[in-house]
FINULUM-443456 format. One record per residue (C-alpha): x, y, z. Coordinates in steps of 0.02 Angstrom, whole numbers, padded with zeros to 5 digits, always signed. Layout:
XYZ/...
//
This chain:
-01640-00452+00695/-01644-00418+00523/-01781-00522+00430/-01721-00654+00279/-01843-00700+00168/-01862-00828+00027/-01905-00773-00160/-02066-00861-00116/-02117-00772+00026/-02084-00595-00059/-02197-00630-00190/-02307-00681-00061/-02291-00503+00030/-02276-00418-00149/-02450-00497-00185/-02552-00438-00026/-02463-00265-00016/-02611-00134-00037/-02498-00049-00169/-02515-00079-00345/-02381-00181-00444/-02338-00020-00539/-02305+00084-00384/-02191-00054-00300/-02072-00045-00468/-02103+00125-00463/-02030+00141-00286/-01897+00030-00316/-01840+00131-00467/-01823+00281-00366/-01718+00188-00238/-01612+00108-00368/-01571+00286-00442/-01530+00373-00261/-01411+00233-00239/-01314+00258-00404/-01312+00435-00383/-01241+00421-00225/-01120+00282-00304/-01073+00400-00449/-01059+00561-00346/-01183+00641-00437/-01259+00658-00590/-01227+00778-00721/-01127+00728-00867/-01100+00560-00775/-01128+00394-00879/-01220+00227-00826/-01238+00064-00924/-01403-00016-00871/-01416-00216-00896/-01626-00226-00907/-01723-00382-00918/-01909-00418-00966/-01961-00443-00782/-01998-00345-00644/-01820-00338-00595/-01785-00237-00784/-01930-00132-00762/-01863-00063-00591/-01687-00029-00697/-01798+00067-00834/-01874+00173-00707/-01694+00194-00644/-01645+00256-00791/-01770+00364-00824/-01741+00443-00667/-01557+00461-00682/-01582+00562-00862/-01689+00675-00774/-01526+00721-00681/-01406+00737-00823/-01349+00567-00820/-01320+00493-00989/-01382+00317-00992/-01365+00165-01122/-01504+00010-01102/-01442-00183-01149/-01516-00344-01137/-01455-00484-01050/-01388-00572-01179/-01291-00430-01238/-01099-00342-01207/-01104-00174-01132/-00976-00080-01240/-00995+00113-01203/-00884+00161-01081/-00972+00189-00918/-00943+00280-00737/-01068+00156-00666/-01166-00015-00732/-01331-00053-00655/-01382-00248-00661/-01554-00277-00673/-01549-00407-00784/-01638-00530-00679/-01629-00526-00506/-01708-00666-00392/-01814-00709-00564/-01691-00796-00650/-01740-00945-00712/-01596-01042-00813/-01412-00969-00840/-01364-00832-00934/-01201-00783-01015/-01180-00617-00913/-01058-00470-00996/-00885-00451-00943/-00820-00390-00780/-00843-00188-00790/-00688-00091-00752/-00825+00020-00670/-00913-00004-00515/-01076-00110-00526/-01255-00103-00449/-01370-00243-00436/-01522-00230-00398/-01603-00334-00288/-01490-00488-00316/-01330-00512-00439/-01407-00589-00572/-01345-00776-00570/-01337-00814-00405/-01466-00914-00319/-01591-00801-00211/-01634-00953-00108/-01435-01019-00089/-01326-00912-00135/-01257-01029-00284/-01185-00927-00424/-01207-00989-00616/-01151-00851-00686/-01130-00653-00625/-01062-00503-00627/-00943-00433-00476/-01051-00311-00402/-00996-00187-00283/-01161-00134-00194/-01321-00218-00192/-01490-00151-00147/-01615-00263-00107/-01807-00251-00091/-01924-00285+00073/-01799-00379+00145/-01641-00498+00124/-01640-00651+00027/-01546-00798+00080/-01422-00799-00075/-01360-00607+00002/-01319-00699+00145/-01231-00867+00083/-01072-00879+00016/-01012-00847-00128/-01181-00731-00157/-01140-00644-00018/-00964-00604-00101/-01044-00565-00254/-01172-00441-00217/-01017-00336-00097/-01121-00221+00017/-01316-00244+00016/-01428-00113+00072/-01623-00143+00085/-01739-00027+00032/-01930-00060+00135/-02027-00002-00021/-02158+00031+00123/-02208-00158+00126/-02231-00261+00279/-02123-00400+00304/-02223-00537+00427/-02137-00607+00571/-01999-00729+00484/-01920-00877+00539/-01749-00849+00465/-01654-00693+00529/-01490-00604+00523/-01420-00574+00678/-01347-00379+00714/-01237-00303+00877/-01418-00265+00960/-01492-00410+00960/-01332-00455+01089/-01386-00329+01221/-01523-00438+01320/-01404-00601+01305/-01250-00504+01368/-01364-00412+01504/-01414-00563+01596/-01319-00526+01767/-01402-00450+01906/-01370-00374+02072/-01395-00541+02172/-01306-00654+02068/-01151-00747+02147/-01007-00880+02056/-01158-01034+02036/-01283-00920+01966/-01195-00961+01785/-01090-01103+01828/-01000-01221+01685/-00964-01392+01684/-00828-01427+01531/-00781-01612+01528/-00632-01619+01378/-00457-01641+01341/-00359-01795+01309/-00157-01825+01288/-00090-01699+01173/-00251-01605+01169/-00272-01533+01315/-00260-01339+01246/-00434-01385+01172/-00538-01369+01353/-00404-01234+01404/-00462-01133+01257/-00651-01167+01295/-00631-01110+01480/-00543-00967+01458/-00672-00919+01318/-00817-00958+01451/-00719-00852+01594/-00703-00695+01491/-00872-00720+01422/-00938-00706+01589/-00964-00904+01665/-00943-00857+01870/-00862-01026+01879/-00796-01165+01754/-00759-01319+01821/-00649-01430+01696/-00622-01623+01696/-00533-01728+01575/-00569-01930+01592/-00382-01975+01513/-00281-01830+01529/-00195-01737+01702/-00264-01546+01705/-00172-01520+01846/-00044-01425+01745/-00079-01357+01603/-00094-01163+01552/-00289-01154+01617/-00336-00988+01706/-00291-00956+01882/-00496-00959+01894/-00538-01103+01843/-00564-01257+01957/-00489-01442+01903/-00579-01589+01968/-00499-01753+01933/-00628-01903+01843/-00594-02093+01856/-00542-02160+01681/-00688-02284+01692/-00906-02258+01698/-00842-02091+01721/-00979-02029+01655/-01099-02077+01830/-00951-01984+01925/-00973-01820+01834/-01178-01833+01837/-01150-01825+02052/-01168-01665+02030/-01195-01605+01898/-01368-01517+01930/-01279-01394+02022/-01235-01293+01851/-01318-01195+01738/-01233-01290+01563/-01119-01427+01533/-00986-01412+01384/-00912-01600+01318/-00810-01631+01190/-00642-01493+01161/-00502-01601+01115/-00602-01766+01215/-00528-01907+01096/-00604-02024+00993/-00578-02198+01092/-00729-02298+01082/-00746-02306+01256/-00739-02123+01296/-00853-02060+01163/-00981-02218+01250/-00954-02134+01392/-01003-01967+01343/-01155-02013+01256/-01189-02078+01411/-01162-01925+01525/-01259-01809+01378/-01412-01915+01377/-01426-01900+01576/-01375-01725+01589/-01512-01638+01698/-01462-01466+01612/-01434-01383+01451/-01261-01473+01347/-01161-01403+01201/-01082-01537+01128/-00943-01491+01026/-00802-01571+00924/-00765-01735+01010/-00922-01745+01099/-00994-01746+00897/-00928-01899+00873/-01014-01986+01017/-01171-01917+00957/-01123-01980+00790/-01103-02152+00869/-01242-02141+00978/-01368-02057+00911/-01490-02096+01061/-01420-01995+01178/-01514-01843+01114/-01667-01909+01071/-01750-01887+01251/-01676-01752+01327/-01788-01640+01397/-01634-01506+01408/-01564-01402+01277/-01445-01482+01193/-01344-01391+01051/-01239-01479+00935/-01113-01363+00846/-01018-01460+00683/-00923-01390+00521/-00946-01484+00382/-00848-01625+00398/-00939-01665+00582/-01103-01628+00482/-01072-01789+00359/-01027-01890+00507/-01188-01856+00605/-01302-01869+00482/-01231-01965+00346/-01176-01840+00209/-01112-01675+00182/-01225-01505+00166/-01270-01470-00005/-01295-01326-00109/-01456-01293+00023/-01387-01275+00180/-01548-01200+00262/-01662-01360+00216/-01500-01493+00286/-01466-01379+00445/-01670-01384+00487/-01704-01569+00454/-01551-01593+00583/-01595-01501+00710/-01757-01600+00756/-01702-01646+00927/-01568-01489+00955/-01512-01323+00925/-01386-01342+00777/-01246-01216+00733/-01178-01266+00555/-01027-01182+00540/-00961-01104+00387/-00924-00924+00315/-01111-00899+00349/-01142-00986+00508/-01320-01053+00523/-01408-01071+00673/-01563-01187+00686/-01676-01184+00837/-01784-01387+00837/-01938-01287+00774/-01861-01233+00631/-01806-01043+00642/-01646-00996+00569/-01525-00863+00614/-01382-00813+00526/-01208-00762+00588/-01101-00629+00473/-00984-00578+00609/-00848-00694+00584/-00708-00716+00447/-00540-00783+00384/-00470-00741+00533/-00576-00867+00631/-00509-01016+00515/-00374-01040+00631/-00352-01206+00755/-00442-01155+00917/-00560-01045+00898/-00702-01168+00891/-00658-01232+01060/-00670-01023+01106/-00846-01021+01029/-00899-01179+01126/-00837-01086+01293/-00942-00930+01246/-01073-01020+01208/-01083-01115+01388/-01068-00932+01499/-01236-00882+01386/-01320-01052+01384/-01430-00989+01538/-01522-00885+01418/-01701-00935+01424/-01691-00938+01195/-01560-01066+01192/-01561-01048+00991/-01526-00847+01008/-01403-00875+01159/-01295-00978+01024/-01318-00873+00868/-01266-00708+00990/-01124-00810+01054/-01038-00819+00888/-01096-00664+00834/-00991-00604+00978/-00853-00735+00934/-00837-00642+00772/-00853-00485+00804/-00696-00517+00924/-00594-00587+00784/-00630-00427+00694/-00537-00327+00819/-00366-00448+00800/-00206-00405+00707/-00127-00501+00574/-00076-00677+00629/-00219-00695+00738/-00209-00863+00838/-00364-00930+00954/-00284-00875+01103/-00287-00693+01068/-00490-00702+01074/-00534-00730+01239/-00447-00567+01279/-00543-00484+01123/-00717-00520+01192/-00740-00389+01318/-00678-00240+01194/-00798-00308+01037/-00932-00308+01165/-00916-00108+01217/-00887-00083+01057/-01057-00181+00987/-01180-00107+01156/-01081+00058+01156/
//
């Protein structure tokens, strides 16, 4: 894991490092000028524009500078509020960084590359809001990542970050990025004397003229390891439909089906409700039912949102994991509005009685104490209909992981890292068949 911290809590570290003030911008300079070097190709005879504030974040582009003249690069200095108008080969924002306080009118788009440093200057360090900045191409960052590098559009805007340790000690965090390691104890949970039940799945979805919803989630649970999936739909037959040779069909009555599927429910490791389930009022009572009972961890995904949504009760005394996983839209409906601009502070008050995975172009996983883990894996490609109900099938072969909040971030870490390896015209389908090549490629 790679830690994320809030402007806050670097000044925080900043302040107790043994290190002066002075040596800090003094090592930050120096890593601000190997980067542009390596960004211009060299130095002699190259030229750089350098953007420098009055803070700390301009002081670290003065030493910069400094540096860079020392190897024959010829460099101009502007404030903020200024326009850059000698022609450059690089221009290095450190206008403001994470210390920007109001807006600023930044210069027009170079036709050069750009550095910032630390943070574009104009977008939000804490949520990745942008008021105002310029296009960078690279971004190095101090200590350790800042929220607004990780949220959209920031995490457009400051193109490929690269963190320089500055020798300072970052304490243990509670919001994290996730990386391909962090997926080899999840993804290593089989051993020698396992059999099918060991990491069995219950999926209970599907409803007339959605029934490719729980086919999708099952055949994303099969390839993502689940020894069997058992699938049920309350209205719809599954006795047909394109599910894998693999997977087992077991009929439920139309009515109190819920005490039907609860017979035996204790005999798997996870239970999945929701994939293309249906919105009658009777159903979704029915599966708020069957999740508040559930003697074993539940994902409850699309559908099964809207029970929750309309019975809110059923999750408030589980004593099982119980992950909720809603886009935005499903996000207003369970709590009553739409994230805002701080997506960190709405994803932790909701997840007080679950793990909850906000998706988005940064997905955001909450664990009910409060850490957050970020997901960067995933992207375009994933906006396609489907490949939710694949994430929810991952998700349910990895819920036996004793971190229920890490077995969900590492199941759509893995979800887009697979999308990564499709073609043009990717549909949801093609993933489930993706999974086993992004995972030699992320443990090889």
């Amino acid at each position: 894991m790679l830690p994320v911290v809030t402007p806050t809590e670097m000044r925080a570290v900043d302040a107790t490092a043994p290190e002066s003030e002075q040596l800090l911008i003094q090592r930050a300079g120096y890593a601000v000028a190997n980067t542009a070097l390596r960004m211009l190709g060299g130095g002699y005879g190259r030229r750089v524009n350098v953007i420098a504030g009055k803070g700390n974040n301009g002081q670290d582009g003065l030493v910069a500078a400094r540096l860079l003249q020392r190897r024959g690069v010829r460099c101009k200095l502007y404030e903020p509020n200024s326009e850059p108008v000698a022609t450059a080969d690089l221009v290095i924002d450190a206008a403001y960084g994470t210390g920007l306080r109001d807006n600023w009118q930044p210069p027009n788009q170079p036709a050069c590359p750009v550095l910032a440093v630390d943070i574009p200057s104009g977008v939000d360090a804490l949520t990745g809001i942008d008021s105002g900045s310029i296009q960078a191409d690279r971004t190095i960052t101090f200590g350790a990542l800042k929220p607004g590098l990780i949220l959209e559009p920031g995490a457009s805007r400051a193109g490929e970050v690269e963190i320089a340790s500055l020798g300072l000690e970052i304490p243990n965090s509670k919001m994290n990025l996730i990386t391909d390691g962090d997926l080899r104890e999840p993804l290593s949970q089989r051993s020698a004397t396992d059999h099918k039940w060991t990491n069995a799945l219950r999926i209970i979805g599907g409803s007339p003229g959605m029934i490719g919803a729980a086919e999708l989630a099952t055949h994303g649970a099969l390839r993502a390891g689940a020894g069997i999936v058992v699938v049920s739909s309350p209205t719809a037959d599954l006795s047909q439909p394109d599910l894998p040779t693999e997977a087992v069909t077991k009929p439920l009555l139309e009515s109190e089906w819920a005490t039907e599927a609860l017979a035996d429910l204790e005999r798997f490791n996870g239970l999945l409700i929701g994939p293309g389930l249906g919105s009658d009022p009777q159903t979704l009572a029915e599966a708020a039912k069957l999740i508040e009972k559930a003697p074993v961890p539940v994902i409850v995904d699309a559908d099964g949102l809207a029970a929750v949504a309309a019975h809110p009760q059923c999750i408030k005394n589980r004593r099982n994991p119980t992950v909720l996983t809603p886009h935005d839209g499903e996000f207003k409906k369970l709590t009553g509005a739409p994230p805002t601009d701080d997506r960190c502070t709405d994803v932790r008050n909701a997840s007080k009685d679950c793990v909850l995975l906000l998706k988005g172009p940064t997905t955001i996983v909450c664990s009910p104490n409060g850490e957050l883990t970020f997901v960067r894996s995933g992207d375009q490609r994933l906006a396609t209909a489907g490949s939710g109900d694949v994430l929810a099938g991952i998700m349910g072969a990895l819920i036996n992981y004793p971190q229920t909040h890490l077995a969900v971030a590492a199941a759509a870490h893995w979800h887009g890292r697979a999308a990564q390896l499709a073609q043009p015209g990717m549909t949801a389908s093609d993933l489930p068949l993706l999974l086993q090549p992004a995972q030699l490629a992320m443990l090889s």
